[in-house]
N, C-alpha and C positions, 0 to 999 in steps of 0.2 A: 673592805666591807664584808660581811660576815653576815650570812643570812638564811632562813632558813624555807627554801625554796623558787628563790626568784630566779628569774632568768641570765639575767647578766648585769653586767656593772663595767663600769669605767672609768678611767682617772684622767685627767689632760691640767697638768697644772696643779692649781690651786680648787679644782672642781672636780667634784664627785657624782654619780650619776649611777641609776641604779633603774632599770626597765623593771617596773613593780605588775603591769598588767601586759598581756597581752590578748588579744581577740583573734585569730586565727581561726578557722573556718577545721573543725576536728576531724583527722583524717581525711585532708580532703585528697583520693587520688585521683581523681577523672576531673581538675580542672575549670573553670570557668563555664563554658560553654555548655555542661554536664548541673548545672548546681542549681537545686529547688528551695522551695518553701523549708522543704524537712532540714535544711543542712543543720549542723547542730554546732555554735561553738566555741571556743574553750576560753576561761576565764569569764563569763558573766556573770553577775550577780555580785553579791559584796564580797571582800577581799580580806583576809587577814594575813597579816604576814609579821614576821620579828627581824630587827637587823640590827646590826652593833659595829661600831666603829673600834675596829681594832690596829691603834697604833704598836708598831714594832719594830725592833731593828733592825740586823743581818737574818736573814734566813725565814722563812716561811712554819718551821715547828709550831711557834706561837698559835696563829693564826687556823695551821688544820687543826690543834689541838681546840680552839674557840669554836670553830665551825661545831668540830666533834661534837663537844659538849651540849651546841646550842641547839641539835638537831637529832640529839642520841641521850641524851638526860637521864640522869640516875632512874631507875625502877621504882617501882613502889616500894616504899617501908613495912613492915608488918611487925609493928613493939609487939613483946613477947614475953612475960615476964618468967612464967613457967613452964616450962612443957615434957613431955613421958616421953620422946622421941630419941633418934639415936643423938642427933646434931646436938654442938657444944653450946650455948648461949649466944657465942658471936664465933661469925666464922668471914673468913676472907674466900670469894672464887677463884682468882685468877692474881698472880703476882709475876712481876715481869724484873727481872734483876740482871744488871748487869749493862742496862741499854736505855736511856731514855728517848730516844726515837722509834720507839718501834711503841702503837696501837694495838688493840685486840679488840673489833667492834664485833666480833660474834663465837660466841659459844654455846652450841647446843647440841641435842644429842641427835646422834646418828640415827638415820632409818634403818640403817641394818646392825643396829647396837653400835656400843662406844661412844664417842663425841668427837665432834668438828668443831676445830677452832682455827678462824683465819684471824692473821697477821697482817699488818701494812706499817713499812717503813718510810716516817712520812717528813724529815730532813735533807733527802739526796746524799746520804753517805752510808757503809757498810755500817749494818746491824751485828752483834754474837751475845747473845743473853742467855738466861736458864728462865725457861717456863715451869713455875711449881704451880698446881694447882692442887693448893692443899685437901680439900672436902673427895677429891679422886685418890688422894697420896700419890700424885705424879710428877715428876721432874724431867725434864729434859732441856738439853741444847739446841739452841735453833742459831742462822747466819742467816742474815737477809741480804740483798744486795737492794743498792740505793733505789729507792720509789718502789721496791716489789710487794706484792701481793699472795701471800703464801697461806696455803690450808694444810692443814695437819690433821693425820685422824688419829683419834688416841683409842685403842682397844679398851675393853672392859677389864681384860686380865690384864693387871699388872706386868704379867712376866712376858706380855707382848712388845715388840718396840713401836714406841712413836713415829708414823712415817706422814712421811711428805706427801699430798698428793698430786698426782700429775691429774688437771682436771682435764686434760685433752684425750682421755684413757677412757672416758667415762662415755657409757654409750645412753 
């Protein structure tokens, strides 16, 4: 089951099962004996939610890729027919070669200049691709290990290297 926000789901069999609401009393810390009129809580009111049945076979790739998609959806379009600017007509952001397990759900630019782009390895087996991001003219190698989570920060000078970041560095 493939959805885009609910809480949980379940299989037993030939049955599917999928907690679409839940009512929970929001942040409640202080417990019963503590809880008034004001409590506030979560889930009332109408409900919209999207969910898809995705059948598949060994391995789960399919499945985060569905999720991905259902919940991360192409951007807006902007047709263009002519423009004075520097950009080509059509341009690609981000190409991943050499790897089809490996994601790229964020690119964007750095607070302190450059850009951040994390990675996620989403089969359970060793990643080694080339990340080209053409519209930066950048290229580089990256190696994931199975299920990792990797960010990269890419300088603005080209002639800087691509490094890994350690986010436990980070104050």
């Amino acid at each position: 089951v493939v959805n885009d926000g609910r809480y949980s789901y379940s299989a037993t069999g030939a049955t599917l099962r999928i907690t679409a609401v839940r009512s929970p009393i929001y942040a409640d810390h202080f417990g019963q004996d503590f809880r008034d009129e004001d409590c506030e809580y979560t889930d009332q009111g109408e409900s919209r939610f999207r969910l898809a049945l995705m059948p598949h076979g060994p391995g789960l790739e399919p499945v985060v890729r569905a999720a991905y998609d259902l919940n991360a959806p192409a951007g807006d379009y902007v047709w263009e027919t002519y423009h004075e600017g520097p950009l080509p007509p059509a341009a690609q952001g981000i190409r991943i070669e050499g790897a089809d397990n490996l994601l790229a759900p964020a690119l964007k630019r750095g607070e302190d200049g450059g850009y951040v782009l994390r990675l996620v390895e989403i089969a359970g087996r060793p990643a080694a691709a080339t990340i080209a991001l053409p519209l930066l003219g950048r290229s580089f190698p990256v190696r994931l290990a199975p299920w990792a989570v990797e960010t990269y920060l890419i300088p603005d000078d080209p002639a800087e290297e691509v490094v890994r970041a350690n986010l436990l560095e980070f104050a």
